[in-house]
N, C-alpha and C positions, 0 to 999 in steps of 0.2 A: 484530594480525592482518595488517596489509597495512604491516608494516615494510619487508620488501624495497623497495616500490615508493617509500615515503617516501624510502629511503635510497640511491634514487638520486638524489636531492637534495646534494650535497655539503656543505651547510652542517647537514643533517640528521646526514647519516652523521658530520660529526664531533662534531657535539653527542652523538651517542648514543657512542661512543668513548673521549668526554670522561666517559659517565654524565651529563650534565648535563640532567637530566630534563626542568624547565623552557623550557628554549631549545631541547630537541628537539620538543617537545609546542607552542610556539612555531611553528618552521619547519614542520613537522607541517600547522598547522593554514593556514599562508598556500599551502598547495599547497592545499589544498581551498577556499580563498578563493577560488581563481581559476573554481569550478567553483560556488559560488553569484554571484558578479558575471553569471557566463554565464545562470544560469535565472533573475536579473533581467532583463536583454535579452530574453529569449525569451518572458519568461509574457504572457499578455497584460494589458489593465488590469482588476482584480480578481479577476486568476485566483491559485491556492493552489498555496503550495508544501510541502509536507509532510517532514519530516527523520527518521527512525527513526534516535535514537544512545543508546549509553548510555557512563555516564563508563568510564574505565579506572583501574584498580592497577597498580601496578609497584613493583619495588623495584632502586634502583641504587646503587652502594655503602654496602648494607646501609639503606640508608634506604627505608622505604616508604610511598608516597604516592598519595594518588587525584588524579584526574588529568580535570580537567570538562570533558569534550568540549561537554556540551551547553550551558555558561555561555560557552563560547567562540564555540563557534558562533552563540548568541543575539546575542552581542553583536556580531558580525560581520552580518550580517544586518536587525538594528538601525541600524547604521553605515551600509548602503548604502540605505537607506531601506526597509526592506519593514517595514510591520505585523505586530505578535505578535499570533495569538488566542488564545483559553484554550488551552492545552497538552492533553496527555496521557500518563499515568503509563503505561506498560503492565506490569501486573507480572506476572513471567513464576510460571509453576507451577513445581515443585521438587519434588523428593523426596527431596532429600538431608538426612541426619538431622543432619549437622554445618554448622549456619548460621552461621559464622563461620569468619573468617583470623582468624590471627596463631597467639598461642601456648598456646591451652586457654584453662585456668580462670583464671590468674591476672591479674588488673588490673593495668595497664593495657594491658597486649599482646594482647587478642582485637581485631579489627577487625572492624565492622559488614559482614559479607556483601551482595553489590549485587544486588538479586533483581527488579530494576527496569529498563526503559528508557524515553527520552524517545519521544513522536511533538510533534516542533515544528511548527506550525500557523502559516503566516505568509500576508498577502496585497500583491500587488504594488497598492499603491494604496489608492482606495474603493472600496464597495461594485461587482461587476460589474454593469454596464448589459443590459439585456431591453429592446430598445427596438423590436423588429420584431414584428408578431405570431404570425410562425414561430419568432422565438426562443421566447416566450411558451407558445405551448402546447409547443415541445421543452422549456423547466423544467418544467411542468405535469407532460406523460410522462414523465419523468424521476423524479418525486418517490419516495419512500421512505411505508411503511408509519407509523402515528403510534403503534404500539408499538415499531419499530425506531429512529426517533428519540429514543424514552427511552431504549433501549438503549445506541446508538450514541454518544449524545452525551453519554455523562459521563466525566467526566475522568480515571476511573481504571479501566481495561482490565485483567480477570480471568480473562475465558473463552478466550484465545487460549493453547494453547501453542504453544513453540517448533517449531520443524521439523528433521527429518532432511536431514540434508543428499544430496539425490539421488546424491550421487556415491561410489564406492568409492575414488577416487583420495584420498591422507590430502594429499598436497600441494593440490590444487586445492578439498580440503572446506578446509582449513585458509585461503585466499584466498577461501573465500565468506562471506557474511554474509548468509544465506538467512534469510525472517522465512515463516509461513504467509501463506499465498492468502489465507484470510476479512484478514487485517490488508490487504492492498492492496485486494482487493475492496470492505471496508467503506467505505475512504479516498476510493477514485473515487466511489464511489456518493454518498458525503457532498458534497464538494466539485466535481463536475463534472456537468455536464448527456452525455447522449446526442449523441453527433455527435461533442463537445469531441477533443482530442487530448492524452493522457496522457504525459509526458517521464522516463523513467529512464534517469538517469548514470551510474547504478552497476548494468548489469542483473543481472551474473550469474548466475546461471540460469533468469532471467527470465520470475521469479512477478509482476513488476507486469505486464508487457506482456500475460501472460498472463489476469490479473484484469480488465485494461482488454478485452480481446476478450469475455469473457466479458460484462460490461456494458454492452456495444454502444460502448463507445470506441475512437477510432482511438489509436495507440500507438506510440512513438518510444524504442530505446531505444540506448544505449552501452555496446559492455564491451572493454577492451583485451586479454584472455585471451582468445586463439583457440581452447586448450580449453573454453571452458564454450560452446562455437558447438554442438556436441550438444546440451548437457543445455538450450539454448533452443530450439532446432528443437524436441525431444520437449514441451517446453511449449508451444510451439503446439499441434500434433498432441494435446495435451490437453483442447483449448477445449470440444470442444464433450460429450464423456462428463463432465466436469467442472461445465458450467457448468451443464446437465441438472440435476445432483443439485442444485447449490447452488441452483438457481431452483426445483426442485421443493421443497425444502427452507423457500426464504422461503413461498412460497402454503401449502403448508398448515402451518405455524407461525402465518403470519396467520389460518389459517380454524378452526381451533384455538382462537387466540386470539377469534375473533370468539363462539367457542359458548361458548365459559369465562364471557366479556363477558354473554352472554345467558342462562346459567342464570343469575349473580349476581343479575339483574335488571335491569342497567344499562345505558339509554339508549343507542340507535344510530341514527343521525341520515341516513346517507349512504350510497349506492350508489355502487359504483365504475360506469362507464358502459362502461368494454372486459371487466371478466368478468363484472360483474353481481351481484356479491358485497357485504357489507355493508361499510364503511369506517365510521372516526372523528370525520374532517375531512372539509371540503371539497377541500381539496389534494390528494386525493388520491384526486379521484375522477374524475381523467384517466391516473391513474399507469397505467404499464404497464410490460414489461417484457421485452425482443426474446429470442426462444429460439434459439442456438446450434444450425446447422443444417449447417453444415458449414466444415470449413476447407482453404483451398490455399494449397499454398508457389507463388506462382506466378511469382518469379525469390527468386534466391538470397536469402536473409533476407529473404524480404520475403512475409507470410501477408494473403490475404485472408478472411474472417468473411463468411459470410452467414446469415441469420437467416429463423426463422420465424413466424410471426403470433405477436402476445402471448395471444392467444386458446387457443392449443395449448397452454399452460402448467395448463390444468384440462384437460388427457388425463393420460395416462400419459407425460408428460417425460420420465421418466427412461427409455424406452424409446430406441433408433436412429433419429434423424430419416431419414424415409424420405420425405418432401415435397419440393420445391421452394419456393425462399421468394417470397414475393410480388411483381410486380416494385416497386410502388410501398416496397418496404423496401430502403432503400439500404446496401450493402455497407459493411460497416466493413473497415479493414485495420489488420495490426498491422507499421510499418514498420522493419523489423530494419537499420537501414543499419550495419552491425556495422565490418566491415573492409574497407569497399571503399575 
């Protein structure tokens, strides 16, 4: 996908010239070396860095070979000290009725079809530190629902498909590597507290930065294509119609889930204390969760988020915030520092 940019590499470009698949997939991978060494520096201690890759195929002088981005990446990664945690399979939905490359029916020429990607899971260090007691209750507000935790946290991702790629342009679709909103949304939510600051290196059309506004994170992001600087303005300008449905969405799937819970018969222990509704845990009975209330571009790439009481989340959300947000709710911003 992003061979041109590789292959302004010289020792790239002649590996690939030579066909010498190995040693291009090699030089390949120490350009993006340089771009995890960086978000070790940057994270903070215990903070998560998260990787969306799947391997690649190719075939170069008639030979063809899969090609493990993400054993590469692991091991690089590994190498510069960051901890692995459990992974994630994400397997993509299909509908194609011929699940296999190579050459039909006959053995041993079909090749196994790749219907899978990695989400790599790593952390800068030990466990992050909660040591003030504003951090404290921001993890507390922060937390996640205890039927979205079982959801969320197994190892093998079904309900996501792919995404369309927003753009009509075939060169600029073909340079993105667009994944859906709920796959970023779910990742900040898991791994990041409210307030935190969210890092994409790779924006392109900048559905993380996007996901991270929507969850009350401030957000950081890089793209070297000055074309895809539209199709992330309009993902701003998407926050908050967007983040509406998706938070109307979590509260009543929870409250759903809470009457399902209570015809079965089964035990409910806990009040949430901001809507007043039933919960699971105790964890989770500070959770809340900021409503997207309006967004401004207010210098060039650079969007600020302001937010409405979490309490507004049992109206009709999915309506046009027409409120003002409170002032004791501090402004998130999504920091576009693109190409200045």
């Amino acid at each position: 996908m992003w061979d041109s940019l590789f292959r302004q590499n010289s020792a790239v470009d002649k590996a690939m010239k030579a066909a010498d698949g190995p040693r291009a997939f090699e030089r390949m991978h120490r350009q993006l070396d340089k771009v995890w060494a960086e978000i070790k520096r940057v994270l903070i201690p215990g903070g998560i860095a998260c990787i969306n890759i799947g391997d690649a195929t190719r075939t170069l002088k008639d030979e063809f070979a899969l090609y493990s981005n993400h054993s590469r990446i692991l091991n690089q990664m590994l190498g510069i000290g960051f901890t692995n945690l459990p992974n994630i399979l994400w397997r993509k939905q299909t509908n194609a009725p011929n699940k296999f490359m190579g050459s039909g029916m006959m053995p041993p020429g079909a090749y196994v079809t790749l219907e899978h990607e990695y989400i790599l899971i790593f952390r800068k260090g030990g466990k992050r530190p909660f040591l003030k007691p504003s951090e404290k209750v921001n993890r507390r507000q922060s937390a996640f629902f205890w039927e979205e935790r079982n959801h969320w946290f197994s190892d093998v991702w079904m309900d996501l498909k792919g995404t369309r790629q927003k753009t009509g342009d075939k060169q600029l679709r073909a340079r993105s590597g667009a994944y859906p909103f709920e796959l970023a949304y779910r990742l900040i939510s898991m791994f990041s507290v409210m307030n935190d600051t969210v890092l994409d290196p790779f924006l392109g059309t900048g559905t993380t930065i996007m996901a991270a506004m929507v969850a009350g994170r401030n957000s950081a992001g890089y793209e070297l294509d000055k074309a895809f600087q539209p199709l992330i303005a309009e993902s701003g300008n998407q926050v908050v119609n967007l983040g509406r449905q998706r938070i109307a969405e979590r509260i009543k799937d929870h409250q759903q889930f809470i009457r399902d819970r209570q015809a079965a018969g089964k035990p409910i222990k806990y009040t949430n204390s901001v809507y007043d509704f039933p919960v699971i845990t105790r964890q989770e009975t500070e959770l809340m969760i900021l409503l997207p209330h309006q967004v401004q571009e207010t210098r060039k790439n650079h969007f600020t988020v302001s937010y409405e009481t979490p309490q507004a989340a049992l109206t009709d959300i999915t309506a046009p915030a027409v409120t003002s947000p409170p002032a004791e709710q501090p402004e998130k911003s999504g920091q576009l520092n693109l190409f200045d």
